[in-house]
LONU-642314 format. One record per residue (C-alpha): residue in three letters; x, y, z; residue number from 1. Coordinates in steps of 0.05 Angstrom, whole numbers, plus 5000, padded with zeros to 4 digits. Layout:
<atoms>
ATOM  residuo  east  north    up  num
ATOM      ALA     X      Y     Z  NUM
...
</atoms>
This chain:
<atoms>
ATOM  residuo  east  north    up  num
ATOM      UNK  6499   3473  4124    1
ATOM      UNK  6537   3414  4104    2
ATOM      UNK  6576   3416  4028    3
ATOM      UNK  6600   3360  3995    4
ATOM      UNK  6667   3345  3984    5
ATOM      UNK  6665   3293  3931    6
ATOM      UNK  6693   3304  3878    7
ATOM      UNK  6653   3331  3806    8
ATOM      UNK  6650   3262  3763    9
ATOM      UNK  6683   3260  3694   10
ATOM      UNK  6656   3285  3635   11
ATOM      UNK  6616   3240  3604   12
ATOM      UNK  6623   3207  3530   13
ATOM      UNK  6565   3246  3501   14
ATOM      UNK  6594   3311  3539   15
ATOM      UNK  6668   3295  3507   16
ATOM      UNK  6632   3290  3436   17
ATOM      UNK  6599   3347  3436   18
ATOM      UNK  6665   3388  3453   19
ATOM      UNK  6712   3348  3406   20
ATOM      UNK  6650   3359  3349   21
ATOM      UNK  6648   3439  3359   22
ATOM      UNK  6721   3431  3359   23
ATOM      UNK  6728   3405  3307   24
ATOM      UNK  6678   3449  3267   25
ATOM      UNK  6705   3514  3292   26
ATOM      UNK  6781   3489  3261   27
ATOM      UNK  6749   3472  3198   28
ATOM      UNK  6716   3536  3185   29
ATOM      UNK  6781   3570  3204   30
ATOM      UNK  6823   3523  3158   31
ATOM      UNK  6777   3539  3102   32
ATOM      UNK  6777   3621  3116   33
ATOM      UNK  6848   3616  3113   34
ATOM      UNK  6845   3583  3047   35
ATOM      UNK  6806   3617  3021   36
ATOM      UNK  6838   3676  3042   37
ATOM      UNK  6912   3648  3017   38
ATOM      UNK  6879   3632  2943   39
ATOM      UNK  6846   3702  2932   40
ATOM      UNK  6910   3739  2955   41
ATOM      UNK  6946   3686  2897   42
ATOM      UNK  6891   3714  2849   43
ATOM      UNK  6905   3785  2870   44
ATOM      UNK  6971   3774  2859   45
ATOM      UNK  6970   3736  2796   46
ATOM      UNK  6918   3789  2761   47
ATOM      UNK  6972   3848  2784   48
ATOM      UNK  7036   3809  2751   49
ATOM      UNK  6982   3795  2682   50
ATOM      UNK  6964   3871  2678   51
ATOM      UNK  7040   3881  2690   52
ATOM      UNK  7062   3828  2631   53
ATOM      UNK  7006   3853  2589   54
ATOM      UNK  7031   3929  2590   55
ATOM      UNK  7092   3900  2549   56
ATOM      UNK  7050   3862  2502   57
ATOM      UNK  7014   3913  2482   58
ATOM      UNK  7067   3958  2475   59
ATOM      UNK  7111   3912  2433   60
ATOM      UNK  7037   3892  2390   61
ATOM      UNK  7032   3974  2386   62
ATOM      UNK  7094   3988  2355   63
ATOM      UNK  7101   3917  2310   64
ATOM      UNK  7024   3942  2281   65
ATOM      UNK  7048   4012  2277   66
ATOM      UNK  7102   3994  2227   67
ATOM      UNK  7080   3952  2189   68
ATOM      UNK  7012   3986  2165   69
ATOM      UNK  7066   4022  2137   70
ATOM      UNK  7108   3965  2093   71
ATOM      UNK  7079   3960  2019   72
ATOM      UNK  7049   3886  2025   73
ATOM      UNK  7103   3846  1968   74
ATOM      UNK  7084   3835  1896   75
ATOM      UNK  7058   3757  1912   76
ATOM      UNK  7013   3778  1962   77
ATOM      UNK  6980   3826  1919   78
ATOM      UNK  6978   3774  1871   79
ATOM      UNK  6943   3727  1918   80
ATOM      UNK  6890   3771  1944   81
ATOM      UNK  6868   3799  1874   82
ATOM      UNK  6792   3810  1870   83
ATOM      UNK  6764   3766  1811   84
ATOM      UNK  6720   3802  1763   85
ATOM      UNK  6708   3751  1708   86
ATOM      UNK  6739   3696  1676   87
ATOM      UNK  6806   3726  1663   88
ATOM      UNK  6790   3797  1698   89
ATOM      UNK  6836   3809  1759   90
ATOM      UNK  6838   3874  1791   91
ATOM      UNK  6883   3896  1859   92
ATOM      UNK  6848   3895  1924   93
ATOM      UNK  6899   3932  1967   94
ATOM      UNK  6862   3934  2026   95
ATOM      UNK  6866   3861  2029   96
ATOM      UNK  6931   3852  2011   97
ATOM      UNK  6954   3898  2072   98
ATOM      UNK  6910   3860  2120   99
ATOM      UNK  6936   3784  2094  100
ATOM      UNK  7010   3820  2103  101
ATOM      UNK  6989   3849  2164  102
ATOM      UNK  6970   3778  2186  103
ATOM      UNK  7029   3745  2161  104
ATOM      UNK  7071   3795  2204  105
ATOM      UNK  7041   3782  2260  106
ATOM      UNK  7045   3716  2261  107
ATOM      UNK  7119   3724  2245  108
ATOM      UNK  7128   3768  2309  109
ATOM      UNK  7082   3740  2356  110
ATOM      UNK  7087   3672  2351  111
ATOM      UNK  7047   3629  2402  112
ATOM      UNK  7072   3561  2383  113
ATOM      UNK  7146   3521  2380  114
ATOM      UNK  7125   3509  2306  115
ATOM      UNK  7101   3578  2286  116
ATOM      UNK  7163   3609  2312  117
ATOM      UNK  7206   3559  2267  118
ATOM      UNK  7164   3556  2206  119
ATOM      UNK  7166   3615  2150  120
ATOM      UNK  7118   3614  2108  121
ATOM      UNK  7128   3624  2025  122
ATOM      UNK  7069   3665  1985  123
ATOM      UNK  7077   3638  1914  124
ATOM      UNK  7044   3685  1862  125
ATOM      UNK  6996   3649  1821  126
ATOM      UNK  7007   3702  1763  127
ATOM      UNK  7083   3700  1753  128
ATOM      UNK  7105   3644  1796  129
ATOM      UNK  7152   3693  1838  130
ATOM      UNK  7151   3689  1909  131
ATOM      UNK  7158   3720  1986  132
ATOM      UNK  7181   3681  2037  133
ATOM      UNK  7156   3705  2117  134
ATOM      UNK  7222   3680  2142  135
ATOM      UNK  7214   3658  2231  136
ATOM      UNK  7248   3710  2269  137
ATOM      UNK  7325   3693  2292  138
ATOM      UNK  7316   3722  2355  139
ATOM      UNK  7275   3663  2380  140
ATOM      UNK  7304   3609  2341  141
ATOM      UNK  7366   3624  2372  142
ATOM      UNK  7339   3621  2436  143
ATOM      UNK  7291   3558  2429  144
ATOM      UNK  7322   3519  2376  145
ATOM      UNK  7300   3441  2385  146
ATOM      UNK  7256   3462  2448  147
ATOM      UNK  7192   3418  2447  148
ATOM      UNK  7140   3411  2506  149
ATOM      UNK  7127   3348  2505  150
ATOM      UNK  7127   3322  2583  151
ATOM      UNK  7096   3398  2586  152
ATOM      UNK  7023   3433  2584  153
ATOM      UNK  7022   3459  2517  154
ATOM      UNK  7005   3525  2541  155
ATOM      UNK  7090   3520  2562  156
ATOM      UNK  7114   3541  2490  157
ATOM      UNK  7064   3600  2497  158
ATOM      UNK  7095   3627  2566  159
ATOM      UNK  7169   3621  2533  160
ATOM      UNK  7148   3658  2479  161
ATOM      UNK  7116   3707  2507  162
ATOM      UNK  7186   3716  2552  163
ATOM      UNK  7219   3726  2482  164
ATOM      UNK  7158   3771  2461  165
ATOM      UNK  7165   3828  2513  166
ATOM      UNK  7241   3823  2517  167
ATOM      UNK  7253   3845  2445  168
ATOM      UNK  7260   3922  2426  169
ATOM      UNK  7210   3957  2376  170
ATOM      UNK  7208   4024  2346  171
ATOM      UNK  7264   4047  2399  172
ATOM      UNK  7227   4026  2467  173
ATOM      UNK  7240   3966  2512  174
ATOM      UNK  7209   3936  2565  175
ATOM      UNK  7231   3909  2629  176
ATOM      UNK  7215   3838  2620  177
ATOM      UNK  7250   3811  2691  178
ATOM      UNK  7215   3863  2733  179
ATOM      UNK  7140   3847  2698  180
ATOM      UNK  7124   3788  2741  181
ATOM      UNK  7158   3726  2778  182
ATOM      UNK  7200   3683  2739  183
ATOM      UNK  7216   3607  2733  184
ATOM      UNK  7258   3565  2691  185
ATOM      UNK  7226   3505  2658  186
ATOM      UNK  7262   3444  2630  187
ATOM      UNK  7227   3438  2554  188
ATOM      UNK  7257   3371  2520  189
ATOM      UNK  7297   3373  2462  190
ATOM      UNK  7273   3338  2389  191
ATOM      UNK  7310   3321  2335  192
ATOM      UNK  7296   3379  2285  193
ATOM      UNK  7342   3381  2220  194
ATOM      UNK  7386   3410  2200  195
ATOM      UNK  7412   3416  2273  196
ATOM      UNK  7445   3356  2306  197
ATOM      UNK  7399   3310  2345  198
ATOM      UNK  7402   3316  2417  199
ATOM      UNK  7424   3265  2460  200
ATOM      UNK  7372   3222  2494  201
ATOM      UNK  7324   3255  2545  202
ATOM      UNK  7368   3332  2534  203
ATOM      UNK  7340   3380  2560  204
ATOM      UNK  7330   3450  2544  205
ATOM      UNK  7330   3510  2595  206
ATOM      UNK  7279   3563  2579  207
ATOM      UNK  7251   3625  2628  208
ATOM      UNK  7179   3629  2633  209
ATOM      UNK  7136   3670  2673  210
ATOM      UNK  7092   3637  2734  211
ATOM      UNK  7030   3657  2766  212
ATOM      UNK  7027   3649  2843  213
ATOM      UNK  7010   3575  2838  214
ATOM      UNK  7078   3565  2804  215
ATOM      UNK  7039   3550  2739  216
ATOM      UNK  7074   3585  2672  217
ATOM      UNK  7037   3653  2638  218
ATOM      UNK  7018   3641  2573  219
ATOM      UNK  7005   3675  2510  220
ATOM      UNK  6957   3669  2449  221
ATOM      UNK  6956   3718  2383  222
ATOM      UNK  6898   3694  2369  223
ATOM      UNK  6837   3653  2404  224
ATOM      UNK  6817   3582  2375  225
ATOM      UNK  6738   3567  2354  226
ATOM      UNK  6735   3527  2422  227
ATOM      UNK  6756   3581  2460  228
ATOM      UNK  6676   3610  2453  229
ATOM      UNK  6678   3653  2511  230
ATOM      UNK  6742   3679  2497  231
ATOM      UNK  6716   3698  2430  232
ATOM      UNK  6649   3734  2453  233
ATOM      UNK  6679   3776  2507  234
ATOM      UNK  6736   3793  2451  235
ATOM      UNK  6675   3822  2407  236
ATOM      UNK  6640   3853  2456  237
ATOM      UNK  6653   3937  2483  238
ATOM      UNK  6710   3964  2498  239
ATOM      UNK  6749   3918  2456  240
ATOM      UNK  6719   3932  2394  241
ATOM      UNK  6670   3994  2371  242
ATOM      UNK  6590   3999  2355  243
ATOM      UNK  6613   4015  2286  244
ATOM      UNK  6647   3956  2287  245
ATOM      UNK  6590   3906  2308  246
ATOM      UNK  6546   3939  2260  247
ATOM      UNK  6592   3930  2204  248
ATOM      UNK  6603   3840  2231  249
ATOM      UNK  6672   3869  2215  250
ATOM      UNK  6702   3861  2284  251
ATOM      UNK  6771   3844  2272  252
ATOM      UNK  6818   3897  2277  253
ATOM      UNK  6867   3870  2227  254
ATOM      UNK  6821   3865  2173  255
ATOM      UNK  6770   3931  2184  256
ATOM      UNK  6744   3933  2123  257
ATOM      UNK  6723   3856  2123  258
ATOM      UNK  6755   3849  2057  259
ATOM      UNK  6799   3776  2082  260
ATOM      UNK  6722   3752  2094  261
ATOM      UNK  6691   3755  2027  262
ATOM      UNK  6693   3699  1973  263
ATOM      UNK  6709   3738  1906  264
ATOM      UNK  6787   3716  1909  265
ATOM      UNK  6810   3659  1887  266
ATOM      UNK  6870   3653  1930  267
ATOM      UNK  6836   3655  1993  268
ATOM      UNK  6845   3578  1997  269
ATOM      UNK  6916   3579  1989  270
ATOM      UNK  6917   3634  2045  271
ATOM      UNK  6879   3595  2100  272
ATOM      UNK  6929   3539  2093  273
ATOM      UNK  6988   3594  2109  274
ATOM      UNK  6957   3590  2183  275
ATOM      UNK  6934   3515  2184  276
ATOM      UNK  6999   3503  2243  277
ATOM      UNK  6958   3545  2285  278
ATOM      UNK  6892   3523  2332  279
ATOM      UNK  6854   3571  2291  280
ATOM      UNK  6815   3540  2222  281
ATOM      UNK  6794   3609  2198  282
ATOM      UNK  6831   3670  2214  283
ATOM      UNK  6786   3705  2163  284
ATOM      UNK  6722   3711  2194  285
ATOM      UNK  6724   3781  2218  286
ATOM      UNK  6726   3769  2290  287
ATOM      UNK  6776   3794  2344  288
ATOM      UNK  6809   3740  2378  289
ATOM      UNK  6864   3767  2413  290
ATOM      UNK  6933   3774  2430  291
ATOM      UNK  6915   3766  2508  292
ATOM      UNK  6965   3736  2568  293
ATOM      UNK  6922   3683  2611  294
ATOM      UNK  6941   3640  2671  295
ATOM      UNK  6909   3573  2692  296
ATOM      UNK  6881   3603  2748  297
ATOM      UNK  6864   3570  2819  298
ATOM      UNK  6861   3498  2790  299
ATOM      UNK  6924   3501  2755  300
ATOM      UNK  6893   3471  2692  301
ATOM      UNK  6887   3520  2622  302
ATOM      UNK  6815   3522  2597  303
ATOM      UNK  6773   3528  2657  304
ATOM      UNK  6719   3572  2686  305
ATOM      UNK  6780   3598  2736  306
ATOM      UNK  6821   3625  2685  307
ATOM      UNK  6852   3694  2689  308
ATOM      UNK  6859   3737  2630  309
ATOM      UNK  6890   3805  2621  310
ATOM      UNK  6830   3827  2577  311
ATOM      UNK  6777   3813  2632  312
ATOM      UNK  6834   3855  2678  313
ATOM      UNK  6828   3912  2617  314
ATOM      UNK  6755   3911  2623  315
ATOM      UNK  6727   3894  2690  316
ATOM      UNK  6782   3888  2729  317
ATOM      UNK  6769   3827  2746  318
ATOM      UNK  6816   3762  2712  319
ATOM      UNK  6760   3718  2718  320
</atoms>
């Protein structure tokens, strides 16, 4: 028997295509496990730091509430929130004099924007002329002073406040802010606002924020825009408020008794405009809409079907 000793020829170009093609396709689909694979263990890791953030939240929202359900709403407010029974017939409504105060508070606490955390607002009684002034907390106008985001997502001043938020000390508890969740400092610019001295140009302004595991800041929001619509329906929707509650259409916790919602005062104008600063035209309607912490989520961008919230956390366990 005779063998052949030539030698095998090459591989041919179709033979070489083939291999390089299956190549090819086997390194893709292992690229894109391992991507996928990196941005669910972010997400994992970005919903644990939001559950851990939000523990403090609630806690300092808790003890803020807490307290001041307790504080007899001031004389102008009561003035302002009178129910009108004829032409000259005023009478008290002190259930919705608590919740405006209640509001008011809050939004005096919990800021969730540069401008409500430096503007008080003044309740003028429309009986006497005498008046109440919600003066903006020193403790974070001494930290943020002439901070602006304005080379910034706007969702920034959010994630610095919310820093401030869980930092501060209520009814005797604290939380530990630096061990919640990563940390990153952001550069917010500097503006000119009186009476302070304007900044030199392009000063910047050092501020700690909290990041989610794209390196994207946490933010905060006391209370969900109209836009935000399915924001607002999960926020009205079990476990976050009762059956009672939906049967009643008077959802919003700081108002249970609906009693911001109806028409018979006249100073319910002049009340609206006390929250016109914020992305929110009627605070009144008797929905829920929050607080919540949120992060941009896989695509880095805020408002997206990838966002993470810590109230999808609270109820499904899931941030998005």
């Amino acid at each position: 028997m005779r063998f052949s000793t030539r030698p095998r020829p090459a591989f041919t170009l179709l033979e070489l295509i083939v291999v390089l093609s299956i190549m090819a396709l086997l390194a893709a689909m292992t690229v894109s496990a391992v991507f996928r694979l990196l941005e669910s263990s972010r997400e994992s890791n970005t919903n644990t730091h939001i559950r851990a953030i939000n523990v403090g939240l609630e806690q300092q929202w808790k003890a803020a509430v807490d307290r001041i359900k307790t504080e007899d709403p001031p004389k102008p407010v009561k003035d302002l929130t009178m129910t009108q029974l004829g032409p000259t017939n005023f009478v008290l409504d002190q259930s919705r004099a608590k919740a405006l105060h209640l509001k008011l508070r809050l939004r005096q606490e919990f800021p969730q924007n540069f401008t409500e955390a430096r503007t008080g607002i003044q309740v003028i009684s429309p009986a006497d002329g005498s008046s109440y002034i919600y003066g903006p907390k020193t403790a974070y106008i001494n930290v943020i002073r002439d901070a602006s985001a304005i080379s910034l997502p706007t969702e920034a001043e959010g994630a610095a406040l919310l820093m401030l938020i869980v930092s501060q000390t209520r009814a005797g508890s604290s939380f530990n802010a630096e061990g919640a969740g990563p940390t990153q400092v952001i550069e917010f610019d500097r503006i000119p606002i009186p009476p302070l001295p304007p900044p030199p140009p392009g000063a910047k302004l050092p501020l700690k924020v909290y990041v989610d595991a794209w390196g994207r800041p946490i933010s905060f929001r006391r209370a969900a825009a109209e836009t935000q619509l399915d924001v607002v329906t999960e926020l009205n929707l079990a476990p976050f408020v009762t059956p009672a509650m939906m049967a009643s259409l008077n959802m919003d916790p700081q108002d249970p008794e609906g009693r911001l919602k109806l028409n018979n005062w006249p100073g319910k104008a002049t009340a609206l405009g006390y929250f016109a600063t914020a992305p929110l035209a009627n605070p009144f309607d008797g929905l829920n809409r929050g607080p919540y912490i949120y992060s941009g989520g896989r695509d880095k961008q805020f408002g997206n079907d990838d966002d993470l919230y810590s109230f999808r956390l609270q109820a499904t366990g899931k941030g998005n």
